[in-house]
N, C-alpha and C positions, 0 to 999 in steps of 0.2 A: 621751724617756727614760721617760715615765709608763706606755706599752704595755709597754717591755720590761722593767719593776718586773711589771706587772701579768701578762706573758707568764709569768716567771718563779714568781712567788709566788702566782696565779691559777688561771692556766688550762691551766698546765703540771701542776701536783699536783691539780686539780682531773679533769681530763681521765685523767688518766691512772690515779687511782684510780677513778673512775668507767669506766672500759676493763676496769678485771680486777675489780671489785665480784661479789660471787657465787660467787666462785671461790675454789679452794683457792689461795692465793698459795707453799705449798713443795711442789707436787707437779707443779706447769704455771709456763707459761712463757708469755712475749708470742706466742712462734713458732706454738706451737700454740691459744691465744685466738687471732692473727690471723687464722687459717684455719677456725675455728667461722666457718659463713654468716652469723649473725645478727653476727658482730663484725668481718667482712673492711674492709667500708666505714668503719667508726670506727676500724680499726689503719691503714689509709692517712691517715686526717687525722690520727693521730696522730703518726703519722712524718713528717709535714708540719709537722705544728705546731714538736716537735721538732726537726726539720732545720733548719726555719729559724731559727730561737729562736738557737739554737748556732751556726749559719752565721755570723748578723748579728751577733750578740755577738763571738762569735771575731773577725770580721773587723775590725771597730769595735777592739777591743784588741791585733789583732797590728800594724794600722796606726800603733800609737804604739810598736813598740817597734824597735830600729832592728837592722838585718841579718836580717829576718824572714821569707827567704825559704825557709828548711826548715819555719819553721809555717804559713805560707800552706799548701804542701805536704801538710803532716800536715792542718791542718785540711782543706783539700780532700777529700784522702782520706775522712777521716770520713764528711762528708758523700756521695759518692758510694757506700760504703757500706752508710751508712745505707739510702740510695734505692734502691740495687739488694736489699738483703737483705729490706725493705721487699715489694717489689715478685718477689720471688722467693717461692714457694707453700712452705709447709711441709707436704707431704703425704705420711708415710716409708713408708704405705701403696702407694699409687698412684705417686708420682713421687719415688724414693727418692733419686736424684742431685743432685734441684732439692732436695730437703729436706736433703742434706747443705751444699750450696752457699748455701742460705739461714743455718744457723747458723754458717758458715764467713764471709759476709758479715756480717753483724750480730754475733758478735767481734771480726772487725775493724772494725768500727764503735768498737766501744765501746772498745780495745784505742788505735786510733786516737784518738778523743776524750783518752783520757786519758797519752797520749807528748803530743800538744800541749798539755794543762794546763801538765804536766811542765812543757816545754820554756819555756813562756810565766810559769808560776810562779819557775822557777830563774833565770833571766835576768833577771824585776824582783827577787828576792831578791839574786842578784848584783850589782844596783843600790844597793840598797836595803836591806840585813839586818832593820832595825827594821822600816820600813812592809809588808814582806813576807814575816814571819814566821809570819803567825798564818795565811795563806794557804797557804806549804807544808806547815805543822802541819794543815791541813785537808787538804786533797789526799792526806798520809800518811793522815789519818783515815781520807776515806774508799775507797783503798785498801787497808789493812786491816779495816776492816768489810765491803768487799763481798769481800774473800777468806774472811773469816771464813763470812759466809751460803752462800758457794760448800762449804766443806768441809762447815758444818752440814747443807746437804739433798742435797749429791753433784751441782747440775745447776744450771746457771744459772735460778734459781725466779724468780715473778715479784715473790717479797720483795724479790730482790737486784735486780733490775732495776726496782724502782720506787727504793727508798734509793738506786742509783746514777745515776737520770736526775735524780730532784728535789735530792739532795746536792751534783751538779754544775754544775745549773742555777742553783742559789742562790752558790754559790761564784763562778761563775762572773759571776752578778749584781752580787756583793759587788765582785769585783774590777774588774768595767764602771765600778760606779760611784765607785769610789775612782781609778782612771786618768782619769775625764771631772770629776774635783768639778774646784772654782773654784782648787781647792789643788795640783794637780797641778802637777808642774815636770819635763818629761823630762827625762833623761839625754842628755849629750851621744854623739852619733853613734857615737864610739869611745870609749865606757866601756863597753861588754861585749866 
């Protein structure tokens, strides 16, 4: 549990500000830092980092909650996503198709990531009104904050895409660790 406090709250905002450091963060984006030469090789570890962070977290918490085969699902998705959009060139120059196809995957990345918050928030709230309250109050957060950074600069910048990985990542944390403390009591099978 100590790594993935530290994944979250570390090396995940640490890494990732240090990825777009230098740069203008409302006029670029991860897409096009990835494919600067000197940053190719640090935006694959970071989608590694990333990926997995959220793979093993998601999976660790969709495994408590019960009929969780549409978020396995969703989460899957995400992750393959991630990996293919990752791994897909952004070059609108030179390979205009693959550069469409790369922000069409890593939207749905993130589009993905957050239908399974969703669906994994609303289900323990459905549970639970009081213990998972403050959690879909966050998730609206930062849904509407990263819509808001979308309208302010017209493009998905790498303002909004840094507040929407480290905002989810923590939330995301918060809710690990509140389903794994000592105090946790599932829900019986058929109460969702």
């Amino acid at each position: 549990m100590l790594l993935i406090t530290i994944t979250a709250y570390v090396i995940i905002p640490l890494y990732t500000i240090l990825f777009a450091w230098g740069t203008d963060w409302f006029s670029l984006n991860f897409s096009v830092l990835g494919n600067i030469s000197s940053r190719k090789n640090l935006f694959l570890i970071w989608g590694i980092i990333v990926g997995t962070y959220f793979y093993y977290v998601l999976k660790q918490i969709i495994s408590r909650l019960p009929r969780n085969e549409k978020e396995k699902a969703i989460s899957n998705s995400a992750l393959l996503f991630l990996a293919l959009g990752v791994l897909t060139p952004y070059l609108p120059n030179s390979q205009p198709f693959r550069s469409v196809l790369h922000v069409v995957l890593s939207f749905m990345a993130s589009v993905s990531l957050l239908i399974c918050l969703s669906m994994i928030i609303w289900k323990l709230y459905c549970m639970n009104h009081i213990a998972y309250r403050l959690y879909l109050l966050g998730l609206a957060g930062i849904t509407v904050l990263s819509s808001l950074l979308l309208i302010l600069t017209g493009i998905v910048s790498t303002a909004l895409e840094i507040f929407f990985i480290l905002s989810c990542a923590m939330l995301l944390q918060k809710l690990y660790c509140k389903l794994y403390s000592p105090n946790f009591i599932p829900a019986a099978k058929d109460s969702v």
